[in-house]
N, C-alpha and C positions, 0 to 999 in steps of 0.2 A: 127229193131224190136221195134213196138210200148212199154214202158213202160207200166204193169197195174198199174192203178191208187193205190191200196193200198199196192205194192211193194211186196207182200208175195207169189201171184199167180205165179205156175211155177219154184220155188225154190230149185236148184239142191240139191241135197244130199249131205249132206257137210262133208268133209273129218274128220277124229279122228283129233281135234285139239291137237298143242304141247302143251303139263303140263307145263304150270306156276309154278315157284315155290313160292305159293302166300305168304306174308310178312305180318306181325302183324303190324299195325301203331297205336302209342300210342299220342295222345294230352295230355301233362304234365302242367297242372296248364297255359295253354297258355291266352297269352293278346295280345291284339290290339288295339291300338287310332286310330285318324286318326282328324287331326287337334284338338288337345286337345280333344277329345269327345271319349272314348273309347266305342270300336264296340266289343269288347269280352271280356270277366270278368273271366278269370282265371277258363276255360274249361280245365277237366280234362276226356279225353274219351279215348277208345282204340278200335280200328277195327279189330276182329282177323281174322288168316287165314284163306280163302277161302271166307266168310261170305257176305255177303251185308248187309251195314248199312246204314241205308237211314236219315240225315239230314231232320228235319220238323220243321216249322215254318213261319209266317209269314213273309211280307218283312222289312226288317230290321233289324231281327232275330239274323245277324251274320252266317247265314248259306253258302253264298257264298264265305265273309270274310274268313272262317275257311276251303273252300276247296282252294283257293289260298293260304292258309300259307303252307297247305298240299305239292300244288304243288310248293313250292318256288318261286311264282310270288310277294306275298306279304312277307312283315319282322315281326316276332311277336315283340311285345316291351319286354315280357316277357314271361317266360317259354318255355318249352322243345318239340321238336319232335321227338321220337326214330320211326327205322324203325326197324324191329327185333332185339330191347335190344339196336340198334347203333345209337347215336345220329346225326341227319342231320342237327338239329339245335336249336340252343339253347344261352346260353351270349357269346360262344367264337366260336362255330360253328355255319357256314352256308352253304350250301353241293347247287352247282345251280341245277337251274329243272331238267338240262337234264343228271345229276350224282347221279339223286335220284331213277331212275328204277320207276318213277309213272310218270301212264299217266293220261294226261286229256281230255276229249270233252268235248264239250263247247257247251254253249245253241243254238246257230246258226248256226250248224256245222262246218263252217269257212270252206268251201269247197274252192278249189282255180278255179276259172271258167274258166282259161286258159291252166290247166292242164289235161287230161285225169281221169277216174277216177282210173285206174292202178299208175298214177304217185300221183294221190292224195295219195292213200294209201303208196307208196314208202317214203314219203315223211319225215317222220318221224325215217327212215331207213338210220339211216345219217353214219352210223359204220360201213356198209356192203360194199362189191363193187358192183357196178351196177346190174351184173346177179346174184348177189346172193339174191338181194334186191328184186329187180323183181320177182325172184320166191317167194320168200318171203309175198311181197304184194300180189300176186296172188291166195295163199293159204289163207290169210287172207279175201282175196277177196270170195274164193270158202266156206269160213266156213259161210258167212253171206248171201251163194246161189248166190252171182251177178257179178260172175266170167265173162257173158256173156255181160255185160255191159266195159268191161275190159278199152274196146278203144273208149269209148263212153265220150262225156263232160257232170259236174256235171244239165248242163240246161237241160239235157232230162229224168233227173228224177223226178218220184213223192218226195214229201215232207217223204214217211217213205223208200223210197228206199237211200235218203240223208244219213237221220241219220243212214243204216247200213251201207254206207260206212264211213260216220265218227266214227261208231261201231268200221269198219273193221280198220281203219290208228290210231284207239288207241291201239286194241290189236296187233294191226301187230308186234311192238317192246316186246311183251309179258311183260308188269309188270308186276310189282310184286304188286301192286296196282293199281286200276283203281278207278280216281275222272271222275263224270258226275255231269255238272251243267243243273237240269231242263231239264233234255235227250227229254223228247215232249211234251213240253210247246209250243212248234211251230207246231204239229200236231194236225190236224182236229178232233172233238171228235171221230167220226165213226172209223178211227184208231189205236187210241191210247192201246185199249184193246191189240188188234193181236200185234201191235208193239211190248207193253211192253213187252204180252209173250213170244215171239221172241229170244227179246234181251234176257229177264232174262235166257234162254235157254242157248245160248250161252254164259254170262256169268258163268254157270253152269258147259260146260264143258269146257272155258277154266280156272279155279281154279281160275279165280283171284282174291282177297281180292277186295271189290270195296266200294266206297263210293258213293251215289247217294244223292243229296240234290235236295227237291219239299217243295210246299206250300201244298202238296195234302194232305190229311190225307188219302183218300182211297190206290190212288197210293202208300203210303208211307207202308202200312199194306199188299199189291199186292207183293211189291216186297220185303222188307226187311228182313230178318232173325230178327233182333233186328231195334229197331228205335230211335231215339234221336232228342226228341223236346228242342228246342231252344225257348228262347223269351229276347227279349231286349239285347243278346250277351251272357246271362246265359246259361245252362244247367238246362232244367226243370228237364227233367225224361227220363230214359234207360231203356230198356227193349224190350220185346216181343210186337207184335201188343194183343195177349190176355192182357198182363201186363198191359198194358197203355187202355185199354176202358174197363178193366172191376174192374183196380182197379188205378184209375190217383191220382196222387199228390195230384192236386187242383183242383179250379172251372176251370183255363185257359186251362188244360188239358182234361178237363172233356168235356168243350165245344170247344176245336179243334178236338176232334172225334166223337162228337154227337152233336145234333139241341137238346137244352133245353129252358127247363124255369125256371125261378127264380122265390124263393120267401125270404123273407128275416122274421128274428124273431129271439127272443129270448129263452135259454133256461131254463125252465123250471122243475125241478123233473125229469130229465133225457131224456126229450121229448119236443121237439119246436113243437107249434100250424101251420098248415097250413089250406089252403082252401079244402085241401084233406082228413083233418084229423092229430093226435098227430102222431107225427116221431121221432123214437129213436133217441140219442143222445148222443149216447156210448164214454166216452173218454173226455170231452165236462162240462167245470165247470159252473156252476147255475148260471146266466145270462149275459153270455156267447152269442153277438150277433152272427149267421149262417146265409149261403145262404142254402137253400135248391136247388138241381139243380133236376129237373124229365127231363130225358128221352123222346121225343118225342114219342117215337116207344114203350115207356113201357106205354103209356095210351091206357087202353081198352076201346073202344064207344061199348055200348049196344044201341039197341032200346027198350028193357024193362025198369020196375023201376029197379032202385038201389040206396044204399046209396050216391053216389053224383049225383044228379041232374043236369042236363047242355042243354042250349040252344045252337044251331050254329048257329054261327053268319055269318059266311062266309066258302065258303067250294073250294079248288081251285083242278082241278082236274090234275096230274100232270103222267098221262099213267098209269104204273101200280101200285099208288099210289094216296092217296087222304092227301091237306093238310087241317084241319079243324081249325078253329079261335070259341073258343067256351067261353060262356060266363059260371059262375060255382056261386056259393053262397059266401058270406064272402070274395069281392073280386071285387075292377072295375079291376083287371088288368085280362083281356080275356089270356084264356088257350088254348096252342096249342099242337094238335095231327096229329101225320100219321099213316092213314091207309089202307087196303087195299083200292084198287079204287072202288069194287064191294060189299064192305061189309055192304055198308048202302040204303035205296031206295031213289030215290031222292023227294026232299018237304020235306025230314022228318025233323022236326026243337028239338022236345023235344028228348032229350035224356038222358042213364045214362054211368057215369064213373068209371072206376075202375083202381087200379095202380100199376104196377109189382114192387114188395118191391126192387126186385133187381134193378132199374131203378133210385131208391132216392137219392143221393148223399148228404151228409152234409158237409160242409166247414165253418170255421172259415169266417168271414165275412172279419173281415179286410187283411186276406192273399188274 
């Protein structure tokens, strides 16, 4: 039987998975070097049970780093790992991978191409006896629908039917924690949507505590319960996908979940001057340099007058969306907006602007 291309089509009904008994994993003040250069600065995080928390940041973040300590493939320099209250590792403990009850997939599946994909999933089932495994994997096999693939090699599948058997051969030993590096950073965009919801499905019903770590900001808000952005090995900011884009830290946060623009200035009587007009400045001592950050998506385009004036300068049109490059008064630096793709006629060049207060962000300049 031919594989369909996007692995979902034809998906048996998958049996009531066995209840996990999912595990709190706590990150205690943890460090990591690596050649004198330390790659994590004394992260202090906790996964609780059941939850998905998804790892974000860009490369070099520390975020890969920190689910290998997870999984005991790397050694911290410093600080502690408990797994419900127990520590697995820390100055005088170190507990190996495969006596820590977490599982890991790995960004490439790491399929074995010589093996069926029934024995791929077995494979990790190193505690059982043979027919107990077997069934075992089979179940694991039939919760992610590809029961029917049992006796088939990893080469006749598509790219997302892969990642749910290496779905299937991580939950098969049921942790108590489940790490995912980058789970479809190797899938086709067209994909990736039905995959994720897929998977997060099935992480759902089998309980298990999971860590997920992406570069995505969208992905990251799709799937997480709470999110935890990372940058340069630190711990930015914890929280809800609401938490983190409607009220970030800083500017670096601000712009890993939204397209802005900057402007910079001093404060003034409570208020920094912009090309948009005076911006509160609450909290914020009298000259005090600020980045002001706007919102792509909070600039309104009128074709009437209004208070700010504005010529486009270039307009690129991007399906259901339009990106505009606009020039504005008090200002060579050109202002950018997104908006509908149908909300302007085309040749229209003057126009005016307006700006969703909630969209202004102010930051301390030098943070």
């Amino acid at each position: 039987m031919a594989s369909d291309p996007s692995g979902l089509n034809g998906i048996e009904t998958r049996p009531a998975p066995a209840v996990t008994f999912a595990a709190r994993l706590a990150f205690e003040d943890v460090r990591h070097s690596y050649h004198g250069k330390e790659t994590i600065r004394g992260i202090s995080l906790t996964a609780e049970p059941g939850e998905v928390l998804c790892l974000l940041g860009p490369s070099g973040s520390g975020k890969t780093t920190l689910l290998r300590i997870a999984a005991g493939i790397e050694a911290q320099t410093g600080g502690r790992l408990l797994l419900n209250d127990q520590e697995i590792a820390g100055p005088a403990t170190f507990l190996p991978p495969e006596r820590r009850g977490i599982g890991l997939m790995f960004q490439d599946f790491a399929l074995f191409p010589h093996m069926t994909i029934l024995e791929n999933v077995r494979f990790g089932l190193t505690d059982m006896a043979k027919p107990a495994a077997l069934a075992e994997a089979m179940v694991a096999l039939e919760r992610v629908g590809l029961a029917r693939y049992a006796q088939k090699y990893p080469h006749v599948l598509s790219g997302g039917e892969q990642q749910r058997v290496a779905l299937a051969r991580a939950l098969a030993p049921r942790p108590a924690v489940l790490l995912m590096d980058e789970p479809f950073s190797g899938l086709d965009s067209r994909l990736k949507d039905s995959i994720r919801a897929e998977t997060l499905t099935i992480l759902r019903e089998s309980r298990a505590t999971a860590i997920v770590v992406t570069h995505d900001a969208e992905e990251a808000m799709r799937m997480g319960d709470r999110i935890a952005l990372l940058r340069d090995g630190c711990l930015v900011q914890v929280g809800t996908s609401e938490e983190l884009y409607l009220r970030p830290k800083d500017l670096f946060a601000t712009a890993f979940f939204s397209e802005i623009n900057e402007f910079h200035g001093r404060v003034r009587g409570n208020v920094v001057e912009t090309p948009f007009g005076a911006v509160p400045t609450n909290g914020f001592s009298d000259g005090a340099r600020v980045t002001v950050a706007v919102r792509l998506s909070g600039i309104r385009v009128h074709e009437a007058e209004g208070s700010i004036p504005a010529r486009i300068l270039a307009r690129r049109f991007l399906g259901v969306v339009e990106l505009l490059e606009l020039a504005i008064p008090n200002t060579d630096q050109p202002l950018r907006a997104r908006i509908r793709a149908d909300q302007l006629p085309h040749g229209l060049r003057d126009v005016a602007l307006s700006v969703n207060e909630r969209d202004i962000l102010v930051f301390e300049k030098d943070a």
